[in-house]
DSSP file (Angstrom, degrees, kcal/mol; ACC not computed):
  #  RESIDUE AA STRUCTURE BP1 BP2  ACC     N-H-->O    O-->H-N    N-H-->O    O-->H-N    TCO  KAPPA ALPHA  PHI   PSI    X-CA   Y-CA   Z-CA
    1    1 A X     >        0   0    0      0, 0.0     4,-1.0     0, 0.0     3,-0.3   0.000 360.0 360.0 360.0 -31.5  -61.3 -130.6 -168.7
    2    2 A X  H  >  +     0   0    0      2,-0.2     4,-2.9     1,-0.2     5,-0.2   0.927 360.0  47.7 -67.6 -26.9  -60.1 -127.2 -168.6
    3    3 A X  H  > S+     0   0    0      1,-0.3     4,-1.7     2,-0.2    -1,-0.2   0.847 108.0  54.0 -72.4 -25.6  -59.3 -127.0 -172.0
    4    4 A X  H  4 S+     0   0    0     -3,-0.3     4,-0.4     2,-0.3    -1,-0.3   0.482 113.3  48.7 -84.1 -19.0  -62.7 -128.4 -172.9
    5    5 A X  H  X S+     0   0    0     -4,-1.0     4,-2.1     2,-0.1    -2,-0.2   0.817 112.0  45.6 -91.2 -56.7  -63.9 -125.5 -170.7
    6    6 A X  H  X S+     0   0    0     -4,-2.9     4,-2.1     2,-0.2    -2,-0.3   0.767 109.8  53.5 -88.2 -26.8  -61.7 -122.9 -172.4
    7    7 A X  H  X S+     0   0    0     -4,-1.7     4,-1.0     2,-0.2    -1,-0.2   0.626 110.4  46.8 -87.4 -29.9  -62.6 -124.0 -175.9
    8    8 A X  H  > S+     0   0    0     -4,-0.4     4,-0.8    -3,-0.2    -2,-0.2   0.868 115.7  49.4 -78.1 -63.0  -66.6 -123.8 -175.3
    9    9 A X  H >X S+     0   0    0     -4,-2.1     3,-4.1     1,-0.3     4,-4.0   0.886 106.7  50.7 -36.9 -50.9  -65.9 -120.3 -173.7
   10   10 A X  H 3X S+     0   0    0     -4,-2.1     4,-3.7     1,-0.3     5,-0.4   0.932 102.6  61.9 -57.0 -44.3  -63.8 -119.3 -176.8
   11   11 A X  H 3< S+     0   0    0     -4,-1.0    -1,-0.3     1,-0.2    -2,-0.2   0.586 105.0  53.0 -45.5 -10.6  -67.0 -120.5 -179.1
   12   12 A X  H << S+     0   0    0     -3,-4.1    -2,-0.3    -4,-0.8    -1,-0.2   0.802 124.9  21.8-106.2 -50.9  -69.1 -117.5 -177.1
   13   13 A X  H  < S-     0   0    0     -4,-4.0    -2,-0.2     2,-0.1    -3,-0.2   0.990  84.6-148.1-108.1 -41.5  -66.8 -114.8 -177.8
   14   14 A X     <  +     0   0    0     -4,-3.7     2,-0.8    -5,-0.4    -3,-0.1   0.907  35.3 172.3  71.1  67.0  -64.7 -116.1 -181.2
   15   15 A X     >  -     0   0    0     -5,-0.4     4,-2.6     1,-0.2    -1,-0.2  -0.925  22.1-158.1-102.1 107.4  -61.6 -114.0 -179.6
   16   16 A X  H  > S+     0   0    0     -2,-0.8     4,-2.6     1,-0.2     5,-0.3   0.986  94.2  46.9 -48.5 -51.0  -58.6 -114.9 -181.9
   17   17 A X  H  > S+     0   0    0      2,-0.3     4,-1.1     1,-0.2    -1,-0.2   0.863 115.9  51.4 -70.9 -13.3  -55.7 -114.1 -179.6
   18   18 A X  H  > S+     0   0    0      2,-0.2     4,-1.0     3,-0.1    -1,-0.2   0.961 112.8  46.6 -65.6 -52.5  -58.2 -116.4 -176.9
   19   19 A X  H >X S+     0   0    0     -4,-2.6     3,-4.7     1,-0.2     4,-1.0   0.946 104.0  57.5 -56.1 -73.9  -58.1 -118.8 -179.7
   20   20 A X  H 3X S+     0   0    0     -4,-2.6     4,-0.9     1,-0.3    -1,-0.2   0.616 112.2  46.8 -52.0 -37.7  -54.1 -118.4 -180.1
   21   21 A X  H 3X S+     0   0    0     -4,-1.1     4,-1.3    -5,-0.3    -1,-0.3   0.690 112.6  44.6 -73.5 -31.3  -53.9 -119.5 -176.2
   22   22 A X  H XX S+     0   0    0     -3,-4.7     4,-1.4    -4,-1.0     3,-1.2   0.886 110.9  53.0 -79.0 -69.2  -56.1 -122.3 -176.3
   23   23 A X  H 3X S+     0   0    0     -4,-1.0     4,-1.7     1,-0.3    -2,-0.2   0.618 111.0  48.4 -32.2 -36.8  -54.6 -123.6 -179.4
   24   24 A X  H 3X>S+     0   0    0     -4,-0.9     4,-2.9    -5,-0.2     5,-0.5   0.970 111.3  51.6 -71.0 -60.5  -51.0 -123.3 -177.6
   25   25 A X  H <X5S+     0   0    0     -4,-1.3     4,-1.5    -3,-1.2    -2,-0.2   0.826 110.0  46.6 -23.7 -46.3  -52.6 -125.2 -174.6
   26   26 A X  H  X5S+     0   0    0     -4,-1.4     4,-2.5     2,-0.2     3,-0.4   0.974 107.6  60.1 -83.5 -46.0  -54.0 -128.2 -176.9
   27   27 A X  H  <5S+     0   0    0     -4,-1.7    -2,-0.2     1,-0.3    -1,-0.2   0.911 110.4  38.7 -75.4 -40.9  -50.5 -128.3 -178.7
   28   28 A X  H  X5S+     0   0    0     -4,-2.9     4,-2.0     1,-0.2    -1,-0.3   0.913 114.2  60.2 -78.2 -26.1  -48.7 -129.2 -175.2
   29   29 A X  H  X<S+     0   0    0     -4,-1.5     4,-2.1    -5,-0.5     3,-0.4   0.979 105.7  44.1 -29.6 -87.0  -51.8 -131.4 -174.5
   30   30 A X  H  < S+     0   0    0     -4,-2.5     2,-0.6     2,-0.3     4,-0.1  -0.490 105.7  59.3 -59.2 136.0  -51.1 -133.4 -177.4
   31   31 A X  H  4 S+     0   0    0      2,-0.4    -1,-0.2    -2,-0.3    -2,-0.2  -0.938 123.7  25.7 110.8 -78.1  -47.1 -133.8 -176.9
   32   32 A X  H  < S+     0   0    0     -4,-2.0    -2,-0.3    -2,-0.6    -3,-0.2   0.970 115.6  59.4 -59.3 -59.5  -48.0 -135.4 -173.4
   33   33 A X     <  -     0   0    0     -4,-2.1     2,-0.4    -5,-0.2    -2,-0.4  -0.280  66.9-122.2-120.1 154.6  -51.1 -136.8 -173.6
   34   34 A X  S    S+     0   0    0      1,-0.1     2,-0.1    -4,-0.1    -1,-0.0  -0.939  93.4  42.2-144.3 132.6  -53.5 -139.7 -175.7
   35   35 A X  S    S-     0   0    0     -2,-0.4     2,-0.3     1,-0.1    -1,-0.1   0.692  89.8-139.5 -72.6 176.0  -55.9 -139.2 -177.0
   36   36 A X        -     0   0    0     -2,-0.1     2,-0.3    -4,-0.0    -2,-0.1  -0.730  14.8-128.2-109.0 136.8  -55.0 -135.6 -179.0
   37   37 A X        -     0   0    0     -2,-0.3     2,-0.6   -11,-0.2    -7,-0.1  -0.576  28.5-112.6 -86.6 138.5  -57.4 -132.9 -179.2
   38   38 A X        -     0   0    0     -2,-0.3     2,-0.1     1,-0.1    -1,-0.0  -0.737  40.9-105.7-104.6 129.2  -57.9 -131.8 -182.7
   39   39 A X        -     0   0    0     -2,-0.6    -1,-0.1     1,-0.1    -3,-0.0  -0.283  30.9-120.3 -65.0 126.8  -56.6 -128.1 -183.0
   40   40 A X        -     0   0    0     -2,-0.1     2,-0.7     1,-0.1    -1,-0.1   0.073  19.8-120.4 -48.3 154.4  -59.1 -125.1 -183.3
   41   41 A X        -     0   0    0      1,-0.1    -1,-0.1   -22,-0.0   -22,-0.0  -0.666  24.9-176.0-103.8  85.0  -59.1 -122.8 -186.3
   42   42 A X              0   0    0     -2,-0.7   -22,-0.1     1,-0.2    -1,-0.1   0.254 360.0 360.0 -81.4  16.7  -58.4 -119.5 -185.0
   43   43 A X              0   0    0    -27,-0.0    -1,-0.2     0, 0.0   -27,-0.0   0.756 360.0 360.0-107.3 360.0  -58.9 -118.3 -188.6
């Protein structure tokens, strides 16, 4: 949920390096966890 949290927030501001954080966040997600969150395009 947090991520799902940080990922709406990041859509308000379109902060790359915000983006860079989430995007690390989803990557460790997805290593543990099912189902995998499909990675932002912080570009």
């Amino acid at each position: 949920m947090m991520i799902l949290n940080e990922i709406n927030s990041y859509e308000e501001t379109l902060d790359p390096e915000f983006c860079e954080v989430i995007v690390e966040k989803i990557d460790l997600f997805n290593d543990s966890c099912e189902p995998q969150i499909e990675i932002l395009d912080c570009g």
